[in-house]
N, C-alpha and C positions, 0 to 999 in steps of 0.2 A: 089242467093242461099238462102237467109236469107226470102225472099219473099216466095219461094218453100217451104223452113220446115213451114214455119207459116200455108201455102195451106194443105200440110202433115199435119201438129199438127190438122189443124179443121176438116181434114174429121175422123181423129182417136179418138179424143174426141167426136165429135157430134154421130159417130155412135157407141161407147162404151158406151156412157149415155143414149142415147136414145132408140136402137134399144130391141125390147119384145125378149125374152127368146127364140122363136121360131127363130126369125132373127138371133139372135147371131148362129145359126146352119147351118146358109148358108155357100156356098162357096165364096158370096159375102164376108159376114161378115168376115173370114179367110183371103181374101186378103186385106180389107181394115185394117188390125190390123198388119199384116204383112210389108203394107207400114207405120205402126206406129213405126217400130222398127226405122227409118230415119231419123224423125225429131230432136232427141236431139241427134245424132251424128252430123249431120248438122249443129245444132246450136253449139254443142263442136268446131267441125272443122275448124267453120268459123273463133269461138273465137281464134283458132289458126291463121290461116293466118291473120287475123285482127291487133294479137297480134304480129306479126313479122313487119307488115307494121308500126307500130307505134314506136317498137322498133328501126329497123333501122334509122328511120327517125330522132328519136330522136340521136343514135347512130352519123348518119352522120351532126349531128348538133355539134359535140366534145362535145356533154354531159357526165358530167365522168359518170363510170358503175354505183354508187352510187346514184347520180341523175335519172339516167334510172331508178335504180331499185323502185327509192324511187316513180317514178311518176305512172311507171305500177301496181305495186304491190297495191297502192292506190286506182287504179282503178277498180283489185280485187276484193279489200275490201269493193268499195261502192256497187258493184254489191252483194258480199256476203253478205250486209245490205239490200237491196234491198229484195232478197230472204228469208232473217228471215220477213221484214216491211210484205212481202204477206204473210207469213206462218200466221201471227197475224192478218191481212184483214181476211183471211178466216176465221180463230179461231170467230174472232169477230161475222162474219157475220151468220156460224154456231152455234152461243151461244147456249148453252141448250142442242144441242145432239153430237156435237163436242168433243170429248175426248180430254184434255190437252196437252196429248200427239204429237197432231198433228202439235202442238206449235216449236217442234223440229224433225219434219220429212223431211228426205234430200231431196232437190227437186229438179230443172234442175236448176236452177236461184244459188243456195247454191253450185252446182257442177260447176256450169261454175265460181264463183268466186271467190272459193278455185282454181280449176284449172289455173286462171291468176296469184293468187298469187303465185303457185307454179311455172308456169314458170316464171315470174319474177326474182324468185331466182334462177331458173338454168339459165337463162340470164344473171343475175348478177355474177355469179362463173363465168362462158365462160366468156365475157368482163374484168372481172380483168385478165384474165390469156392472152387472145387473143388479137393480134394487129394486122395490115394489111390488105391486099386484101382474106384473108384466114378468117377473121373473120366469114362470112356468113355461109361458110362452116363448122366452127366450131360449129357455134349454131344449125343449119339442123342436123349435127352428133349427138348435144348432144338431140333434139326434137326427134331424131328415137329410141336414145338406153332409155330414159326414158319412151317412147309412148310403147316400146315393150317390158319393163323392169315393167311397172306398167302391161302391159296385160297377159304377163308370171304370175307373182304373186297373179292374181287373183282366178283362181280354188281351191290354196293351202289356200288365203285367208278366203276363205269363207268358209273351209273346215278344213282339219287336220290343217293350222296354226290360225287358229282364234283368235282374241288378245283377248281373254273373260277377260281377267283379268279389260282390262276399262271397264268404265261407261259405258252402253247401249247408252246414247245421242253423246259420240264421238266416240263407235265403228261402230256407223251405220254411221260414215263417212269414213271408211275402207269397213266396206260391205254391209251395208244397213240393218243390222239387229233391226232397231228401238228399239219397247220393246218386240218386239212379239217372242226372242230366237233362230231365226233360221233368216240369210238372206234373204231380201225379193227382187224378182226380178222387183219388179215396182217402186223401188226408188233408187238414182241417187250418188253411194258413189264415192268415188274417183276412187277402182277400182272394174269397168275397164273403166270408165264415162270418167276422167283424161286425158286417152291416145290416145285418138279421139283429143281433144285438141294438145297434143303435135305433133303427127304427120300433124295435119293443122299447127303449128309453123315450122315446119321443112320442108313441103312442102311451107309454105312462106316464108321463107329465098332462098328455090331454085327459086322461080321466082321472088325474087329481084335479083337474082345474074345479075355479067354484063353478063355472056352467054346468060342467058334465055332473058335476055333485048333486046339482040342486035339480037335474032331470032325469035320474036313475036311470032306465032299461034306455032311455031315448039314445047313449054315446054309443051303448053299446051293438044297436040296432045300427048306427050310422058308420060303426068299424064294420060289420058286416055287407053293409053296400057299398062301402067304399072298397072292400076286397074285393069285392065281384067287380066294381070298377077299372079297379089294377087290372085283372086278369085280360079285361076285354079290351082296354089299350093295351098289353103288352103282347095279345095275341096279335091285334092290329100290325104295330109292330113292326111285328118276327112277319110279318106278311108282305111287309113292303118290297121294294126289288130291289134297294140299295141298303148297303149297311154300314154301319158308321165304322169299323173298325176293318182294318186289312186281314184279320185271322176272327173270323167269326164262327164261336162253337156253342151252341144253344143248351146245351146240356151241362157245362162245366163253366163257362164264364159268362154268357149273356147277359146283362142287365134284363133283356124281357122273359128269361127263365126268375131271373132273382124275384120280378116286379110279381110273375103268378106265384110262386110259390109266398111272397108277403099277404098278395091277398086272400091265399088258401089258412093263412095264420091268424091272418083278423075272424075271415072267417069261420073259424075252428076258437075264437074268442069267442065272438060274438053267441056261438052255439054251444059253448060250453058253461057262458054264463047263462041263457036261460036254462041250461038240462039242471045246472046249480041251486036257481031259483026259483023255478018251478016245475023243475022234473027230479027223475029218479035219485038227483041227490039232496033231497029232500029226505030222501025214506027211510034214511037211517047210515047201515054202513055202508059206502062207499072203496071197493077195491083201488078203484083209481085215485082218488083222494088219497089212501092211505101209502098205493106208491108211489107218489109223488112229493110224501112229508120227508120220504128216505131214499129219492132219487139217486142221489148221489154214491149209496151204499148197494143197492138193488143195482143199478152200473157195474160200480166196481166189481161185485163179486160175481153175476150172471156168467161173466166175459170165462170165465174159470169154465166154468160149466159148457158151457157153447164153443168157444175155439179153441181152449187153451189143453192141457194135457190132463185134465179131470172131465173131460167131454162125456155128458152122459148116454151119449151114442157115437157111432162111431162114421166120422166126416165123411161127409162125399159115398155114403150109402147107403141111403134112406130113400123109401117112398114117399109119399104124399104125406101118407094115412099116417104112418109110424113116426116122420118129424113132425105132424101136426101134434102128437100123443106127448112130445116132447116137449113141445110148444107148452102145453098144458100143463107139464111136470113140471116147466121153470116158472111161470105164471104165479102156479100154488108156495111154489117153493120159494120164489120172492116174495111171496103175500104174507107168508108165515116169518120168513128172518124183518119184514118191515114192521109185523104188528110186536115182534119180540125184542126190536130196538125200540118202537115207539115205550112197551113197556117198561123198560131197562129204563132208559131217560125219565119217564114217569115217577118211579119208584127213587130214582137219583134225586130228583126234583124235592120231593116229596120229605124225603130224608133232610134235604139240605135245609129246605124249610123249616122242620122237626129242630134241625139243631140251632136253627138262628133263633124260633120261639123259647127252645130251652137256654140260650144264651141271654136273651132279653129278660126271662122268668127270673132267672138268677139273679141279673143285674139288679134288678127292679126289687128284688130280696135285701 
């Protein structure tokens, strides 16, 4: 899945930078930005079920909640360093026509690790209060009502509840209103960014559970209908005549945009793990697989390539043909720096192993 949004994130970048003003009018162009709405739900979601897998594990280790909280929440944190260290790469790299301001613009990398910290702490509330075979389900309960508790809040958010009274640099992490006064829809605040997150936390706690364990393809069959379920209520919906909020925008704050794009997540699960388990990735190497082990790095450095002042073409004047050729060239070109870190760490691994056998040979001498 982490493979797919990165595939997703480059054809959305490569053909938003590069395609001429006439391109952007296609109906090519319409659908390729369309599948851009995917990727940093993807990348939220996964950080959800990622984030359960780690939890529990820790969990089933008699870690107190304390310790849970203190190791995920950490983990957050370095990611949400992470995303300020790029904000200042680009600043740097853009010197001279780069606005300061860009310095503190919310971006996917700053939402995904405010969002661990935040579940962290509703993990760690659940765990102190929760014991037993019930705990799982407790923490699923509590990833659905805050995943749909921060999506409810966001139209009002950015609209009649605005917190104007903060700072511009921490209310564009409520809505994304940077410095420019009004919310902006292409940058990444908590809500409604957050609850993509929470609901992969809550859909990972259901497929640790022991049911979903002890019935293999069967959860993952039922994430699948239950996405197709979301989508059909939430079109229902967006169809009604009345609507619950005074500023209703379907595209940017809606709950029933949030509710299909959830169920386009499950199911984009659900068919990821059967193509896993009994399709093509079965047959050996897997591209996707392999950028998704080094997401995080295939991110960081693309963005060079596609918007930034190393552009391998040149913006805003490309055809179809010639930014799809592009397309291709970064595709290849993060497949080779991801299979050349996975080696690097391989070989690291490998070493350090090497030297703990020859420490213990010694010992043991």
């Amino acid at each position: 899945m982490r493979g797919l949004a990165c595939l997703l994130m480059f054809q959305t970048h490569c053909y938003d930078s590069w395609l001429a003003p006439a391109a952007r009018k296609t109906t090519f162009f319409m659908w390729s930005q369309l599948g851009g709405t995917l990727p940093a739900p993807l990348f939220l979601f996964i950080a959800g079920i990622s984030f359960a897998m780690v939890t529990d594990k820790l969990r089933l280790k008699g870690l107190p909640a304390n310790q849970i909280a203190r190791t995920t929440i950490r983990r957050g944190t370095e990611i949400f360093v992470f995303g300020l260290l790029f904000r200042l790469q680009e600043f740097l790299i853009a010197w001279g026509w780069a606005p300061w301001s860009d310095l503190l613009r919310v971006d996917v990398l700053n939402v995904i690790g405010m969002s661990m910290m935040l579940m962290g702490a509703v993990c760690w509330i659940v765990l102190r209060s929760s014991r037993g075979p019930g705990t799982r389900f407790a923490l699923a309960a509590s990833g659905v009502a805050v995943g749909l508790g921060i999506s409810m809040l966001t139209p009002l958010l950015w609209t009649v509840w605005r917190p104007r009274w903060l700072p511009w640099p921490l209310e564009s992490y409520v809505n994304g209103v940077h410095n420019l006064g009004e919310p902006q829809a292409w940058l990444f605040p908590i809500f409604p960014w957050s609850a993509f997150a929470f609901l992969g936390l809550a859909l990972g706690f259901f497929l640790l559970s022991d049911w979903a364990r002890r019935h293999g393809a069967v959860p993952f069959l039922l994430a699948g209908v239950g996405g197709v379920c979301l989508i059909l209520v939430a079109r229902w919906l967006d169809a009604r005549p009345w609507q619950l909020y005074p500023v209703y925008d379907f595209w940017h704050t809606s709950p029933n945009f949030f509710l299909i794009r959830v169920g386009l997540l499950m199911m984009i699960l659900a068919a990821v793990y059967g193509w896993c388990r009994w399709g093509a990735g079965q047959w050996g190497f897997s591209p996707l697989i392999q950028l998704g082990q080094t997401s995080l790095l295939v991110y960081w450095v693309h963005i060079e390539f596609v918007y930034g002042r190393f552009s391998i073409l040149a913006k805003r004047a490309q055809d179809i043909r010639s930014a799809s050729l592009g397309l291709l060239v970064i595709f290849l070109a993060m497949l080779v720096l991801s299979l050349l870190r996975t080696s690097l760490k391989d070989r690291g691994s490998e070493a350090w192993a090497s030297g703990l056998r020859g420490r213990a040979g010694r010992g043991e001498g």
